[in-house]
N, C-alpha and C positions, 0 to 999 in steps of 0.2 A: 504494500500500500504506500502512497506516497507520500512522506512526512505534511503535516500540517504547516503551515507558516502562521507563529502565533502573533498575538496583538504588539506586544513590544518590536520584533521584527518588522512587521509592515510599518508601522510607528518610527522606528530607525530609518529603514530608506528612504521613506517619503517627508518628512520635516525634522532633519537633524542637520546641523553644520558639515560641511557646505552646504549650501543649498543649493550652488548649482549642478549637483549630482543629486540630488533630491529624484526620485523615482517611486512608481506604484507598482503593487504586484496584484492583476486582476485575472481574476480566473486564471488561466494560462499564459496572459501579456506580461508583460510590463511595460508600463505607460509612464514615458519621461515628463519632469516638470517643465515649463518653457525655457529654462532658462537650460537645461540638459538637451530638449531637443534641438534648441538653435544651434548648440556646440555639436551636437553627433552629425548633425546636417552637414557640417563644415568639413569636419577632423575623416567622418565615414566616406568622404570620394575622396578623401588620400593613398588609400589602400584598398587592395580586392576584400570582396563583402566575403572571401570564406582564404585568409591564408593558410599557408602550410603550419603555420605557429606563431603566435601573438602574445606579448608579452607588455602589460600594460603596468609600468615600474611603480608607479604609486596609483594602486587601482582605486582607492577607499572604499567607494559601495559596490564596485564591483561591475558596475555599469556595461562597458566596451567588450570586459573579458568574458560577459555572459554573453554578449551580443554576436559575439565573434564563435566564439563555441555552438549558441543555435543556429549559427549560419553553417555550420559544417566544419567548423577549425579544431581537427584533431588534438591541437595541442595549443590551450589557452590557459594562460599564464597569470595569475591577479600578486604582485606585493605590494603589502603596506606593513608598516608597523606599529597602525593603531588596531589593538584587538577588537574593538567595538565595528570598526565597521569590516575588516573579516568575519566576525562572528554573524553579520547580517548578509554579505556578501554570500558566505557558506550554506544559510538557510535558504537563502532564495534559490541556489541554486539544488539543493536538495529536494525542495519544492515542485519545483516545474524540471526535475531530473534532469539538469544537465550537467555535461561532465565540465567542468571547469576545477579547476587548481587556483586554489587561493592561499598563501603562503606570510607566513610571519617572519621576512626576511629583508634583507637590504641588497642595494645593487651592489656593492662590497662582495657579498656572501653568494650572491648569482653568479658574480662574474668569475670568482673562485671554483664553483662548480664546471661552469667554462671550459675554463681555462687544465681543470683536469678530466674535460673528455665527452663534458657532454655537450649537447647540440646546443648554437647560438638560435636566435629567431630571428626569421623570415621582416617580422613588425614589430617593432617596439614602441610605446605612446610613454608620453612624458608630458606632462598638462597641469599646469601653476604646478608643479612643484618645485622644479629646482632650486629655487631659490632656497629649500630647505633642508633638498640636498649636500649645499652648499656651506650655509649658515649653522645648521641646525634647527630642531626647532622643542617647542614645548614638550611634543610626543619620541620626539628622540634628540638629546642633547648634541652627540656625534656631530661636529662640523668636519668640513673636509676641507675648506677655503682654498681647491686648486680647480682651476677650470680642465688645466690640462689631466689631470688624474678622471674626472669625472666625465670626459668625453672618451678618454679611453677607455673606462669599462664601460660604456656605453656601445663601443664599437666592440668590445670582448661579447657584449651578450647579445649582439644584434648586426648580422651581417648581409642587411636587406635595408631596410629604410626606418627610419626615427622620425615620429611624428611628433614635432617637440614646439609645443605653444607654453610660452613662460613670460614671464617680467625681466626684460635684461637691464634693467637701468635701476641706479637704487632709489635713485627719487621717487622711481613708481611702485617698489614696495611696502607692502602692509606699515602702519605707525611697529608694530609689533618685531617686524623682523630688521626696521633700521634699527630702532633699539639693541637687538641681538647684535648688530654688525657693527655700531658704537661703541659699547663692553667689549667687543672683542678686538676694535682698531683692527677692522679686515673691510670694508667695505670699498677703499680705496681703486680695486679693479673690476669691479663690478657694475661693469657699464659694454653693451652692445659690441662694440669693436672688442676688445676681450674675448666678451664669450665666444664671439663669432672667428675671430683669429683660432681660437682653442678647439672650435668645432669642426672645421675645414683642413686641422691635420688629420683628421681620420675619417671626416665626410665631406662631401661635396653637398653646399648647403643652397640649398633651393628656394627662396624666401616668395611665402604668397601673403595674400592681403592678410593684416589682420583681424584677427577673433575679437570681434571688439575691438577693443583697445592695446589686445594682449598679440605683440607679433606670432605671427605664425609660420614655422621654419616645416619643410622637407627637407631629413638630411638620408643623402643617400649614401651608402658604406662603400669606404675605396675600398 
């Protein structure tokens, strides 16, 4: 029989922080909130609707990695390292039986796995988070403050295309993460040409309009 999806759950995906990963789960659908469907609209004709394997680096609810799995994608990929919304991530997915992989991991720990043997992906999605990648952040202190380390394992676990819409400028990050970059006296290279220099040793970067506000990069893997 197939697990129930209880109230807390549907509760979690549909109005918890973010919100623009906010989603419903209705009978068999799931039905994005507007501010989700205007982004999958964008980010989904970046890549084929069913890859060989898709790997979506900070999935949070889960969203893409589900979507990507009921389109046909053998091997879908979800990390984050906030437990709360893997634990919703997982349900939904249990729910409406799909096989998706939802994992309590870092791109560190992926690209490790890599790098001793196992398959990189076809698609990797990277979507506001870098910057936390980067910085750190509340749900995981770990800063990294090198662009060029953090494009490299980005190329270690993905050797097809990076679909990577982020805040490259620190003026246009949250009050919250200048803050973090302040404390740490790291914020000083954190600006467009940067990241994009950092990106272009190991991608060829493809720039479309952006997501809103938020640039929107194809990088495709030398």
């Amino acid at each position: 029989m197939t697990p129930g999806l209880d109230r807390e759950s549907r509760r979690y995906l549909a109005h918890s922080y973010p919100h623009n990963h906010d989603y419903r789960v209705v009978g068999s659908r799931l039905v994005p909130s507007w501010k989700l469907w205007r982004r999958e609209g964008r980010l989904r004709a970046l890549y084929p609707r069913s890859p060989r394997s898709l790997v979506d680096l900070a999935s949070c609810k889960g969203w893409f990695v589900l979507q990507a799995a009921r389109a046909g994608c053998p091997r879908a990929v979800g990390l984050d390292v906030h437990r709360p919304d893997l634990d919703a991530s997982r349900a939904a997915a249990a729910h409406l039986r799909i096989d998706a992989d939802f994992r309590e991991q870092r791109l560190d720990e992926l690209a490790a796995e890599v790098e001793a043997g196992a398959a990189p992906f076809e698609v990797a999605l990277l979507v506001n988070a870098y910057q936390y990648f980067y910085f750190g952040s509340d749900r995981d202190e770990r800063a990294v403050l090198d662009h060029r380390l953090l494009f490299q394992r980005m190329r270690t676990v993905c050797d097809g295309r990076l679909i990577f819409s982020n805040r490259v400028d620190l003026e246009r990050l949250p009050d919250n993460v200048r803050e973090r970059a302040a404390r740490q006296g790291s914020g000083g290279d954190y600006d467009a040409r940067t990241i994009r220099a950092a990106a272009e040793e190991f991608f060829e970067v493809e720039e479309r309009a952006p997501l809103g506000r938020i640039p929107l990069w194809v990088l495709h893997a030398r």
